[in-house]
C-alpha positions as CSV (number, residue, x, y, z in Angstrom):
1,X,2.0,-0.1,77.6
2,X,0.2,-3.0,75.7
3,X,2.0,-6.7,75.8
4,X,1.3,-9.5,74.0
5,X,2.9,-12.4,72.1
6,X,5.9,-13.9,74.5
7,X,3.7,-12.8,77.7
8,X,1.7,-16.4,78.2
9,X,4.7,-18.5,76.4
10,X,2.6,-18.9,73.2
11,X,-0.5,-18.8,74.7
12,X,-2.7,-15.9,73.0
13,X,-3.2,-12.8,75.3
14,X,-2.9,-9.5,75.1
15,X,-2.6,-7.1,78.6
16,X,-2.8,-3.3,79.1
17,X,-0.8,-1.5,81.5
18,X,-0.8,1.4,83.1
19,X,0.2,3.9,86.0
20,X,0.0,7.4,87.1
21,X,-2.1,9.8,85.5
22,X,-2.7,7.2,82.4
23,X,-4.0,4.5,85.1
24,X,-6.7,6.8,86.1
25,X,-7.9,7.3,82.4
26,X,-9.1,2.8,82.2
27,X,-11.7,1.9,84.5
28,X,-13.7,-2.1,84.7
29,X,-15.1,-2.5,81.1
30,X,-13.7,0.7,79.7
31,X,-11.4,-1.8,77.3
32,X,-12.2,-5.1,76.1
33,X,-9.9,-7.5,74.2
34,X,-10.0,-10.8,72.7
35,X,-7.5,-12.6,74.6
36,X,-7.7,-10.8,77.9
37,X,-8.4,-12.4,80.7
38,X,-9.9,-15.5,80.8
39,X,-8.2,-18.2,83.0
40,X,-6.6,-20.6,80.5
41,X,-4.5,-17.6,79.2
42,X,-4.3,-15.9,82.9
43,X,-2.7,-19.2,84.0
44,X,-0.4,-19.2,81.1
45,X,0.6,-15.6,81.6
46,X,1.0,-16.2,85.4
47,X,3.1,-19.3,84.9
48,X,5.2,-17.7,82.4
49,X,6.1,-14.7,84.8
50,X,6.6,-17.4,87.8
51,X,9.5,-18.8,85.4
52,X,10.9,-15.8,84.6
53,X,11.6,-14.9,88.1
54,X,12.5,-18.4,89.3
55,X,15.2,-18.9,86.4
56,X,16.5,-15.7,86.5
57,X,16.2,-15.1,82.9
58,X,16.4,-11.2,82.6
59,X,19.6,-11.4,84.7
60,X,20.4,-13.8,82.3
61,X,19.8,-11.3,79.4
62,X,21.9,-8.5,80.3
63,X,24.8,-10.8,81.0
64,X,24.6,-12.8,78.1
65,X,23.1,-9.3,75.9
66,X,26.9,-7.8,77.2
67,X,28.7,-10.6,76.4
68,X,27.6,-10.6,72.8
69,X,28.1,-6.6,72.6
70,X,31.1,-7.3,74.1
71,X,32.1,-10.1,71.8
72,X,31.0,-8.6,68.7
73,X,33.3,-5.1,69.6
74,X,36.4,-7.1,70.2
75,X,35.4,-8.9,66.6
76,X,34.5,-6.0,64.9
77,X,37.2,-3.7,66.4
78,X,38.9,-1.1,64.3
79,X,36.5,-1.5,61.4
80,X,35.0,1.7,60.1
81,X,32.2,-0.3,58.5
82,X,30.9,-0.8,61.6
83,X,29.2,2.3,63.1
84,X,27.6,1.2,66.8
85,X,27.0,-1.8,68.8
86,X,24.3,-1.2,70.8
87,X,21.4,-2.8,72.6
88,X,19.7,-3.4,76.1
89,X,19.6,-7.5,77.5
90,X,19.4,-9.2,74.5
91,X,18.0,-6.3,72.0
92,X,20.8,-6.1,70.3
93,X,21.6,-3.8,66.6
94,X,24.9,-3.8,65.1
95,X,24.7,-0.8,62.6
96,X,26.7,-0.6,59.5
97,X,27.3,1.9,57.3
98,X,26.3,0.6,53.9
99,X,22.7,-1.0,53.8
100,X,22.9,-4.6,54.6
101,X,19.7,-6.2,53.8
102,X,21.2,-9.6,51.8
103,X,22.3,-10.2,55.4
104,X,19.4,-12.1,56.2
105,X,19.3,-14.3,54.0
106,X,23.1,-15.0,54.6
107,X,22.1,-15.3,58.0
108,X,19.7,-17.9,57.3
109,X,22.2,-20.2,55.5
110,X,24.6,-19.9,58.4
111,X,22.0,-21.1,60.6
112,X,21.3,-17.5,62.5
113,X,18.1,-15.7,62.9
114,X,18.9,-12.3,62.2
115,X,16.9,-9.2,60.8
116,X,17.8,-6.0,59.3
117,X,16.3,-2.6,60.6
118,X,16.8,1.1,58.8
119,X,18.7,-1.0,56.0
120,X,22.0,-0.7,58.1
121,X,21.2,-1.9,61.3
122,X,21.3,-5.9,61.9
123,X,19.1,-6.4,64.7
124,X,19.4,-9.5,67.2
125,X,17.2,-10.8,69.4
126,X,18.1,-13.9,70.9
127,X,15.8,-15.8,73.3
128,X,16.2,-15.3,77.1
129,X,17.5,-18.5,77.7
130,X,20.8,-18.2,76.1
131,X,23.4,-19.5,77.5
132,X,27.1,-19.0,77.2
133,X,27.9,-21.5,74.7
134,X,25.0,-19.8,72.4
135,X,26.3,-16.8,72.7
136,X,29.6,-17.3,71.4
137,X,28.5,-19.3,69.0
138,X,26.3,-16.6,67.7
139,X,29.0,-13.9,67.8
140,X,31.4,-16.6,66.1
141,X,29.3,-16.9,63.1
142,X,27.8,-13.2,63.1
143,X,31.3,-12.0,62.9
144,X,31.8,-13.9,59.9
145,X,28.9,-13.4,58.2
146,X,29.5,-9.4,58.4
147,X,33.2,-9.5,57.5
148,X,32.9,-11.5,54.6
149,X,29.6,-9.1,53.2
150,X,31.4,-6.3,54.4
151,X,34.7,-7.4,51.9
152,X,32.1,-7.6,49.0
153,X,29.7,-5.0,49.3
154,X,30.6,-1.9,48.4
155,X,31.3,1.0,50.6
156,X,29.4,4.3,50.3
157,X,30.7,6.9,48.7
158,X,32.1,9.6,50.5
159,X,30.2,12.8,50.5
């Protein structure tokens, strides 16, 4: 598995990792990379793993990634427009079935962060340090935001 990005907290680094049969396959020097590791982006990468652990921050995702799913089911119930909820922590896609792309942009002048994934699927992925408040607030105003493209956008035709 290869990591990068959110794994030094904006510091630039990049890890490979591996176990089992695949672990046997790297040896010293067999892979080189640009930010590997060198000890300002070690310590950074280190630090940011410390804090994970310390705040309890992927507990923290799959109770506040459940509470959204949750949220957004109760929101969204008995709509057929609204295939699946699903997710893991806070990965979250609602999928819809019309293609929903204008949705970001909508997003955006709601003040939510959203994408759009297989031009159905509205894909959230909140930071791990969302609390309770954020949450609701973000299902509040997803909510609305789908509902109210969902009463203009046309619905598929049935096949």
């Amino acid at each position: 598995m290869s990591l990068a990005k959110g794994l030094a907290s904006g510091v630039p680094i990049g890890a490979c990792l591996a176990r089992g049969i695949a672990a046997q396959v790297f040896k010293p020097g067999n892979h080189g990379t640009t930010f590997g590791g060198g000890p300002l982006v070690s310590v950074a990468g280190l630090a940011t793993l410390e804090i994970l652990e310390r705040e309890g921050l992927l507990a923290n995702a799959a109770r506040q990634g459940e509470a959204i799913r949750q949220g957004l089911a109760r929101e969204f119930s008995g709509m057929a427009a609204v295939k699946e909820i699903r997710g893991m922590g806070l990965m979250i896609g609602v999928e819809l079935d019309r293609p929903c792309g204008d949705l970001v942009r909508r997003g955006l002048e709601a003040g939510i962060v959203i994408n759009v994934t297989a031009d159905k699927v509205v894909r959230l992925l909140p930071p791990l340090v969302f609390g309770d408040h954020e949450s609701s607030e973000l299902v509040s105003r997803l909510a609305l935001l789908v509902k109210a493209f969902l009463a203009e956008a046309p619905a598929p035709a049935a096949v």
